[in-house]
N, C-alpha and C positions, 0 to 999 in steps of 0.2 A: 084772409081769403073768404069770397062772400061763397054761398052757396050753388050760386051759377057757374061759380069758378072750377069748386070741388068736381060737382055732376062732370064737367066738362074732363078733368083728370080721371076719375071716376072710367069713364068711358072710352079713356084714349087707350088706355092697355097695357100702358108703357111699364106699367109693377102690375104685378098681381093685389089687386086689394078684395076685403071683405067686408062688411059689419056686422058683427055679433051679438047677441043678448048675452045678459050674466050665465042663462043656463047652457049654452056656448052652441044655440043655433043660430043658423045663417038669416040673417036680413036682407042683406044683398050681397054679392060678387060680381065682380068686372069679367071682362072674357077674356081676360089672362089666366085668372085662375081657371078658370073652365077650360080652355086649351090644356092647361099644363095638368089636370088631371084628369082629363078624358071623359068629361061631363056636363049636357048641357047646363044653364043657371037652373033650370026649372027641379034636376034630378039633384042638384045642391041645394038646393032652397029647403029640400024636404029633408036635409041629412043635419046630422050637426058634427063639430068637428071629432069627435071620439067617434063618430063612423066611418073616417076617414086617416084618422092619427093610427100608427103602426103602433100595435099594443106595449111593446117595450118604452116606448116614448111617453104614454098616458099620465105614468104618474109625476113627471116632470113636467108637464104641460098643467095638469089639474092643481101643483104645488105653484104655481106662478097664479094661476088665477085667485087659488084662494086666495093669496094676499093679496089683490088688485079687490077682490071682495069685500074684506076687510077693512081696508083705505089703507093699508099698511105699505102699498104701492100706489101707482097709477097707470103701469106701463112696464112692459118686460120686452126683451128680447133674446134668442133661443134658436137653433137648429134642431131640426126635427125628421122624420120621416114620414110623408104620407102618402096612401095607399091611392095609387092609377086604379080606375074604372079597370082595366085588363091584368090587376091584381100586380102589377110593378111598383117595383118602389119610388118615391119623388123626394128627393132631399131638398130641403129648403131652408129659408133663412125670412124668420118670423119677427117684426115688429111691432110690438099694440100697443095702445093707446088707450085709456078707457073717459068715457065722458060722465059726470055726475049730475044726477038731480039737485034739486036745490038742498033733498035732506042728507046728501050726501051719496046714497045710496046706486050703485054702477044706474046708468039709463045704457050705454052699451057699447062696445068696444070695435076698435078701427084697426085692423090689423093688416101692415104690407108684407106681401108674399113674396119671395125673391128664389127661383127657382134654381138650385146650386147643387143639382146632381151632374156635371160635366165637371164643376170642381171637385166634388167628393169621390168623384172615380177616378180623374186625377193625381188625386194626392193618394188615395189607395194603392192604384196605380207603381207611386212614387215610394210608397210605402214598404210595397211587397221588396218590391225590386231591390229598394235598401236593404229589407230583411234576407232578401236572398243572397245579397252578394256580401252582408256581414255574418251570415251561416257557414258561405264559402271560406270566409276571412278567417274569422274565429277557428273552423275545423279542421283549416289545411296544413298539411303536417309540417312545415315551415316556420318560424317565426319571423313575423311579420312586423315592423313598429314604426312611427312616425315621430319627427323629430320637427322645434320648431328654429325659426331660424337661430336661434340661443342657444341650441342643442338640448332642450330640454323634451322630456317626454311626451307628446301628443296621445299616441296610440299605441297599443302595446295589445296583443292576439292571443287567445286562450294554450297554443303550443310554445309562446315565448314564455308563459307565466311560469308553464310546466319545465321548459329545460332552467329556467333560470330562478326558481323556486323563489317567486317573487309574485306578488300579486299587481293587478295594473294600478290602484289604490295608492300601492306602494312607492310606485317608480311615478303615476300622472304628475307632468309637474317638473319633473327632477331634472339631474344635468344627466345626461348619460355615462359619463368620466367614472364612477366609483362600479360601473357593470363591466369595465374594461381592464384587462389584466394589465398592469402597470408599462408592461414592458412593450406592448402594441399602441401604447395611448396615442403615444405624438404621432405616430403613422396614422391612425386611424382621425384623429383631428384635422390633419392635411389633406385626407379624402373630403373630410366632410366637408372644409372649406371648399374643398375643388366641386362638389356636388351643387355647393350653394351656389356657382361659377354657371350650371346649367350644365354640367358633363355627368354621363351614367360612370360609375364606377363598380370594379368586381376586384373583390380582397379577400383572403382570410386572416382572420383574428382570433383570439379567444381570448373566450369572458368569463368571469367567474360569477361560479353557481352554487356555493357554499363554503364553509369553512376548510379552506386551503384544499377547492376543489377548480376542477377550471373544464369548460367545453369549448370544443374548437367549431368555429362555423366555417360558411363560405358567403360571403354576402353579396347581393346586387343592390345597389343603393342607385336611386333616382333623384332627381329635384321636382318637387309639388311647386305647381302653377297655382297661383289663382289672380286672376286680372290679368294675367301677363305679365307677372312676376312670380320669382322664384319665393316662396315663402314657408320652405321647410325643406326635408330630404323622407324620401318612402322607403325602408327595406326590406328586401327578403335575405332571411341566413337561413342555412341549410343546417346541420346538425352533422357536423363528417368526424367526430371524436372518434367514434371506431372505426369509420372508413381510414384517417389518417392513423390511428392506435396498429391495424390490421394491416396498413401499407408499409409504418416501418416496421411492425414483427417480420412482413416477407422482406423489407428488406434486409435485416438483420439475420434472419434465418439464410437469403441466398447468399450474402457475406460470409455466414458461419461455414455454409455449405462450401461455398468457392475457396474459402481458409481449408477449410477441413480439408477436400479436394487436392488442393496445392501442397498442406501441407501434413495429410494423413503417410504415415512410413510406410505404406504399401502401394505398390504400382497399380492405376486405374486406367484405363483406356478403353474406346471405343474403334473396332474393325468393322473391314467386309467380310462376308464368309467363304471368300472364295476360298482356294488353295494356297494361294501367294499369299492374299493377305494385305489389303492397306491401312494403316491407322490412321482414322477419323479425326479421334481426339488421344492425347496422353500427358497425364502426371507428371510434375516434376520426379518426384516418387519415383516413376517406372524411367525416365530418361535418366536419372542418376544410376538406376541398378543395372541398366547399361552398357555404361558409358559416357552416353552422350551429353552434348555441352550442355543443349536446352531442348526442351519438349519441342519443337520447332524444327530441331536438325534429326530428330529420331521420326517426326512424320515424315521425311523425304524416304524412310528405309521399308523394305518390304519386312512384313510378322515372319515370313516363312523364314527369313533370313536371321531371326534371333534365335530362333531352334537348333540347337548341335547338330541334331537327324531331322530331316526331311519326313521320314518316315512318322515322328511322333509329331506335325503336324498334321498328316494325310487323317494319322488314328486319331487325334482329337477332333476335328472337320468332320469325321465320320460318326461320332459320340455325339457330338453339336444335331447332324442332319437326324437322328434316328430319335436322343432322346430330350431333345431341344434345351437344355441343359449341362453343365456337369460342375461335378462339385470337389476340391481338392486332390486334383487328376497331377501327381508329383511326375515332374518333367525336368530334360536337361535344357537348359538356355545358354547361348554364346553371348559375352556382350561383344562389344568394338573392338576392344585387343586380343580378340580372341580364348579369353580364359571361359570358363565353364563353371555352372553354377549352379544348384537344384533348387527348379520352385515350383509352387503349388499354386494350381491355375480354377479359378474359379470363373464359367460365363455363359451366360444364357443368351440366346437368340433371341431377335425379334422379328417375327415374320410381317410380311405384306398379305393380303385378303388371297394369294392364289399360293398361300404356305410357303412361299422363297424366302431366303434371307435377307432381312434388308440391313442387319449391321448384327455385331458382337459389344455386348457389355461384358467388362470381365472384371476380374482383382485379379495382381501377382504378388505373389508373396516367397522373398529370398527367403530360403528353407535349409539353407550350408550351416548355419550354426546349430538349426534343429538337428536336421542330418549328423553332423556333430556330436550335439547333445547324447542323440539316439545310441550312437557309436559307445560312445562313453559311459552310458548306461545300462548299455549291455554286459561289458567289462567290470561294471560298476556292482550289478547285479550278478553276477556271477562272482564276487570279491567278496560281497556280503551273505551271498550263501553259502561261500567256502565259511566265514567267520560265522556265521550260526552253526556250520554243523558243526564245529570243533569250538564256539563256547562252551566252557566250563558248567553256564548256569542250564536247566533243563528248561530248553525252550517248544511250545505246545502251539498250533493256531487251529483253531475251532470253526465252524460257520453252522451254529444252529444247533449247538453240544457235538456236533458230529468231528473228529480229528482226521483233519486233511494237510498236516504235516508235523513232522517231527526233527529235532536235531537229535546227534547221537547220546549230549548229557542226558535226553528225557529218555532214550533206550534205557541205559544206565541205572537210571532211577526206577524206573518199574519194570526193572527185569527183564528186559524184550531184547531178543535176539537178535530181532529188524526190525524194519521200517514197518513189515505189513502185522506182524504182532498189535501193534496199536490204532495205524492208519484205518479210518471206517468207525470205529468204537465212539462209545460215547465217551467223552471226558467223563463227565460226573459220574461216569463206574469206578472211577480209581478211585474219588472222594471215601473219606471213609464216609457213614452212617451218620459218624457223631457231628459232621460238617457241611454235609450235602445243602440242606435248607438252606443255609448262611450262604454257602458259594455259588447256589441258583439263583439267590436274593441279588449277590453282590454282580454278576452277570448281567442280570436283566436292568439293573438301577445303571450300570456299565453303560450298556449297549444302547440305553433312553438317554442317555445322558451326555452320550460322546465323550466320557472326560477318562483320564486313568485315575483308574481304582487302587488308593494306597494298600503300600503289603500287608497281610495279617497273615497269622501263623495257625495252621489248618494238619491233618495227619490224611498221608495219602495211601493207597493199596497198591503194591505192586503185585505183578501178577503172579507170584508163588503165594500171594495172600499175608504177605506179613504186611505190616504197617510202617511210613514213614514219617519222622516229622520236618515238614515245609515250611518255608515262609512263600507266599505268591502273592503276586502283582498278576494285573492285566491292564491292556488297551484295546480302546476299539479298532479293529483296521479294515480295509477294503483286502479283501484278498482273491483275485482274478476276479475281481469285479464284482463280487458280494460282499456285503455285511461280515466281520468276520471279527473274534478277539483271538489279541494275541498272549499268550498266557509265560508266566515268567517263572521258574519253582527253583529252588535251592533248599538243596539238606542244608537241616538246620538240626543233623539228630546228636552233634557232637557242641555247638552251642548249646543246645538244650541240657544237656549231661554238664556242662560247666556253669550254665545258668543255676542249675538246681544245687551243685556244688555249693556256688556264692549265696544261692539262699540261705542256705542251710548255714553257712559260715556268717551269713548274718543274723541270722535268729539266734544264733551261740552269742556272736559279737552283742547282741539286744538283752540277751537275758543277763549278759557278763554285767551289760551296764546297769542294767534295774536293780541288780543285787548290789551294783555299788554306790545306787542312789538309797537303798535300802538303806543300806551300812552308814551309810554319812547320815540317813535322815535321822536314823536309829539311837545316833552318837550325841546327836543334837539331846534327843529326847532322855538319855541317862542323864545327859548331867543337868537336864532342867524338867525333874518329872512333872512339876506343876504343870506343864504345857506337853504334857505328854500327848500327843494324837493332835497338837495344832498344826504342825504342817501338813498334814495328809487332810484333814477336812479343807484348810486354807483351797488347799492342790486343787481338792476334789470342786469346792467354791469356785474356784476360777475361774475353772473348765467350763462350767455352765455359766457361766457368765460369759464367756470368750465364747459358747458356741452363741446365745444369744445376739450377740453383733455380729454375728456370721462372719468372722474370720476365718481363713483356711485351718485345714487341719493341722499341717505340719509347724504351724502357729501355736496352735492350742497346745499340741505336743511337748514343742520345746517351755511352754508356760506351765507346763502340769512336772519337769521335769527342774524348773527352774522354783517353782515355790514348795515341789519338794522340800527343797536345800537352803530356803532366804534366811535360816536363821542357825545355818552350817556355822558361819563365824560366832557363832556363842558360846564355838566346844573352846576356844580362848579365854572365856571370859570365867571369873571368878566362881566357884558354887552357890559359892557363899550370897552373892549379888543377886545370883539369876532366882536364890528361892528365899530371899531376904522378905518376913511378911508383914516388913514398913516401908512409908515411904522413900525410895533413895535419896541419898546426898547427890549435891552438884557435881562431885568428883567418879561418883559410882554410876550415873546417869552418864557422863562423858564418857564413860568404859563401856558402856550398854551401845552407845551409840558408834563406837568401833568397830560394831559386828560385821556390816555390810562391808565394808573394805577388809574386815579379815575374812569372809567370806569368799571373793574375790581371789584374797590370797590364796586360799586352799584350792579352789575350783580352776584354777586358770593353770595347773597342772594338767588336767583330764582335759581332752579334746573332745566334745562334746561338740553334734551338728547343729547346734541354736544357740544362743547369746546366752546361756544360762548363767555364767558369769557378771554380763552387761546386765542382766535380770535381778538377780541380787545385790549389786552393787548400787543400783536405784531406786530399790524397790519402799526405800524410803524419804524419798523426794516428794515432795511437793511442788504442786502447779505454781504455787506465787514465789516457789524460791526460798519456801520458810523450813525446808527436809534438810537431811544430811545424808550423806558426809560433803558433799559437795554445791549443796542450795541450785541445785537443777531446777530451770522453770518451763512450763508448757509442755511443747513440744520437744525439748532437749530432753526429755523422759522417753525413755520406747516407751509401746504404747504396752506392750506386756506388763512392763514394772507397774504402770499407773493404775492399772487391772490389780495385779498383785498387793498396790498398795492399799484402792478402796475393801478390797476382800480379807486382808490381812487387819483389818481394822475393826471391822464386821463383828467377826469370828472372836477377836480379842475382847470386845467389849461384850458378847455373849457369853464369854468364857470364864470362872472363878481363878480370881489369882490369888497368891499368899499374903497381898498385904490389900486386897480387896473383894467382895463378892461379885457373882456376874452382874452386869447393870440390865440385862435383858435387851430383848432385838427392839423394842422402842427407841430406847435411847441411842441404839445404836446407829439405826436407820435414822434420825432425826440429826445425829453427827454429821452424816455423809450429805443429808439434803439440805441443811444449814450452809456447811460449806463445798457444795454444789459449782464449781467453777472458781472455786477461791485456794481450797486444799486439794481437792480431787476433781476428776476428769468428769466433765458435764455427761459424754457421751457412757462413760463405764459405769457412771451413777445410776442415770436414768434406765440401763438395764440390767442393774442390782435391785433398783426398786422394783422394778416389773414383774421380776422374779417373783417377790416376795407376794405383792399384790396381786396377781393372778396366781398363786400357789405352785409355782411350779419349781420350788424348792425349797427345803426345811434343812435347817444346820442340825449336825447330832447334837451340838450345845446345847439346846434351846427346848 
């Protein structure tokens, strides 16, 4: 293009053009650009373009020139903002050029202006409106999603992410099949094909929203156009999990109601208030207590006519208008056959805005068996107060220590003439002194507790002042409708005097026997003085051995009364043997070891309350089997003998004999922990040793 040509373009207008110098003032402009920003050429000629560039734009515009400076370009182009003469904005669309000297260096640049503020408000325009109706989309409380014709995920709404605890990320992309609860799929696939058909569809489904969770929606599903084809499905689901959750609890609940209703044992119905009476609605309930066949044939009958008296309608009707209520108002009713029956009428009014009746809710309740009952328990009651006042035992009931009844045995027992002698008084005045605390105690623990209070044996004051001795019980009771105990006493002063008898016939019986463990132990010890005083330290050893394991007493007992006597069987055995001061022959040894079963022999005479027999007889067994007379192992040892036997070992090898001196408690204790579960009892060892290691006992041997 010559330069005749340019001028001539130059000057037609059809672009906006300019020419620039490097320092980016104006050379010339056409009168497009002057049009388009509100400025003759002359008032441009003196401007450059940073007087006219919208400030935010500058340094994107001056980064494009440098390089075109530099030769690093030749030519850029750029959208910009620039400033109208009347201070508006002009958005445009810039193209440059630049032309070089021969040394390279810009000579000056040719930039078309292209004025593109109708499209940039446009697209703005286009912009907002997107953003507005994807603000809508995103925020509406619906879940909203698009699908494409494959059934995969398009579009997926900030409230679907939320019921369906997914992100869109997650699902863009996907098939929709694994969001759908297994058991709606194939229905919900049939829609969707029918959707891709061009038909709106409305279903519900539900889908699941986490691990073995599920929400029920309600969906409108559309078909998405574009060209004029179908080329996906739009939907909206609703969120009805509790609407649907909340429809079948009422329905469940008006089923339970309408059961209940139907099939509650007491008659329900609904009348008018008049005098006669129609029923609105009624019970199977109430048509069975009747008569009647079905709730159906008892609406055809007037209320008034199920009343015996006329009369105890008018006064209920009258009860009803005054106190808009009544509540278990006991009446006679006739059914069908005419028989007669008492029930108790429960029924409140509902008025209309000018206070009339507009109907009767009520409950009947058949009351012939209570009636009945009532009957029975009068009779009942008067049968059981005949049998308190003439039991034997002295029966007392209290409310608060105060006595508000008596039978005649409690006259009896505290000396009272009559009823009014004691009635009013406090109980806890008869207590004696030495009981009082204990029986106020046992009261109050009573009456918090609700439970009955086992008997204990107490002394009470009758009122000439002498003393009695009781045994009593109590219970809590209600008595005319207060808190009340009921108190139980029996002389016990002729037990007592037989009790003390037997004591004392057993403290004879105890001492008869000690003096004839003496005697036996005694008989041991002549004919073997060498061991003069071994059974009685053995005994004494035992005991504290046995209490150490905390076994019972009456354990210890029969152990203390059994190692007395373990070496009883030796009053058989030769003198000569038992104080021989060499080692035994085999033959004199198997005599020695006779003892326990002659021991046995002696003792199984005396009847004795403890195995002290069985006690002796073992007491020289061993755990492995290796003891006599019998080679008992383990557990086939009582556990007294095993006791006996580590103690009797003890004591022995502490003790000086005639064909040996003592070996001392070393050796001794070093015998029993050696063979520690082998010859003797792991458990009777380990607190033999204990004993000794914490000092908490010394043999006299030693």
């Amino acid at each position: 293009m010559n330069e005749k040509q340019f001028d001539n373009y130059f000057e037609l207008g059809l672009i906006g053009m300019a020419i620039i110098t490097p320092e980016m003032g104006f050379i010339d402009v056409n009168n497009y650009v002057c049009e388009m920003l509100g400025y003759s050429k002359d008032e441009l000629l003196k401007k450059k373009w940073s007087d006219i560039t919208y400030p935010d734009d500058l340094e994107t515009n001056t980064d494009f020139l440098t390089k075109v400076l530099s030769g690093e370009i030749d030519g850029y182009k750029l959208e910009k903002r620039l400033i109208h003469s009347n201070g508006s904005i002009v958005y445009v669309s810039i193209a440059s050029k630049c032309t070089r000297k021969q040394d390279g260096s810009v000579n000056n640049l040719l930039s078309l202006v292209q004025d593109i503020t109708k499209r940039k408000k446009a697209e703005e325009s286009i912009r907002q409106s997107e953003l507005k109706y994807r603000t809508v989309v995103e925020n509406a409380k619906e879940m909203i999603w698009q699908l494409d014709r494959e059934g995969n995920f398009v579009f997926f709404n900030r409230y679907a992410e939320e019921i369906s605890s997914k992100i869109s990320t997650d699902w863009k992309g996907k098939d929709f099949s694994p969001a759908v609860h297994p058991d709606d799929l194939d229905s919900v696939k049939e829609i969707f094909i029918d959707t891709l058909n061009g038909n709106v569809n409305e279903y519900e489904v539900r889908i699941l929203v986490g691990m073995n969770e599920t929400a029920e929606l309600r969906v409108q599903t559309l078909p998405v156009y574009t060209d004029g084809k179908v080329t996906g499905t739009l939907s909206f689901g609703k969120d009805i999990t509790e609407e649907n959750r909340s429809r079948r609890a009422l329905k469940t609940s008006e089923e339970r109601y309408r059961s209940l209703l139907e099939n509650i044992p007491v008659g329900v119905f609904r009348s008018t208030g008049d005098q006669g009476g129609a029923f609105i609605s009624v019970n199977p309930a109430l048509a069975r207590m009747f008569g009647f066949e079905s709730p159906k044939m008892m609406l055809r009958s007037k209320v008034s006519d199920c009343y015996r008296n006329i009369e105890d309608r008018i006064r209920f009707i009258n009860i009803i208008r005054k106190e808009g209520s009544v509540s278990g108002h006991e009446v006679q009713f006739k059914r069908v056959d005419g028989s007669i029956f008492w029930g108790s009428l429960t029924s409140k009014a509902t008025l209309d805005e000018k206070g009339r009746i507009l109907y009767l809710d009520g409950i009947l309740e058949d009351i012939m068996e209570r009636k009945s009952i009532q009957e029975a328990l009068q009779e009942s009651e008067e049968r059981y107060r005949r049998l308190l006042d003439h039991n034997p035992a002295a029966i007392v009931v209290h409310v608060d220590g105060k006595i508000v009844y008596v039978n005649k045995a409690s006259l009896d027992l505290v000396a009272a003439s009559s009823p009014e002698d004691a009635l009013g008084k406090k109980i806890f005045d008869f207590v004696h002194p030495d009981y009082r605390e204990i029986v106020i105690d046992r009261v109050k623990l009573c009456q918090k507790n609700g439970k009955f209070a086992h008997p204990i044996e107490e002394k009470f004051l009758r009122l000439d002042g002498k003393s009695v001795d009781v045994e009593v019980t109590a219970i809590p009771i209600t008595y005319q409708g207060q808190p009340a105990s009921q108190v139980v006493f029996w002389d016990i002063t002729d037990r007592k005097r037989a009790e003390d008898s037997i004591k004392n016939n057993l403290e004879e019986l105890h001492r008869t026997l000690e003096g004839t463990v003496d005697a036996l132990s005694s008989a041991v010890e002549t004919r073997d003085p060498y061991t003069a005083g071994h059974q009685k330290e053995v005994s004494r050893f035992a005991c504290v051995v046995a209490k150490e394991m905390n076994l019972p007493e009456e354990m210890i007992e029969g152990l203390r009364v059994a190692s007395l006597l373990h070496d009883i069987g030796k009053i058989k055995i030769p003198a000569e043997i038992l104080s021989k001061p060499a080692v035994l022959t085999d033959i004199e040894y198997a005599l020695i070891k006779t003892h326990p079963q002659a021991g046995l022999d002696i003792l199984k005479t005396i009847t004795f309350p403890w195995p002290v027999g069985k006690i002796v007889l073992q007491h020289q067994e061993r755990m492995d089997g290796s003891g006599y007379p019998n080679g008992l192992k383990g557990d086939e040892i009582c556990l007294e003998a095993r006791i006996l036997g580590v103690t009797d070992v003890v004591e022995a090898m502490c003790s000086h004999r005639p064909y040996r001196s003592s070996l001392g408690m070393d050796k001794a204790l070093e015998e029993i922990t050696q063979n520690r579960g082998i010859l003797y009892d792991e458990e009777v060892v380990d607190a033999c040793l204990k004993l000794f290691r914490e000092e908490k006992f010394c043999l006299c041997t030693t």
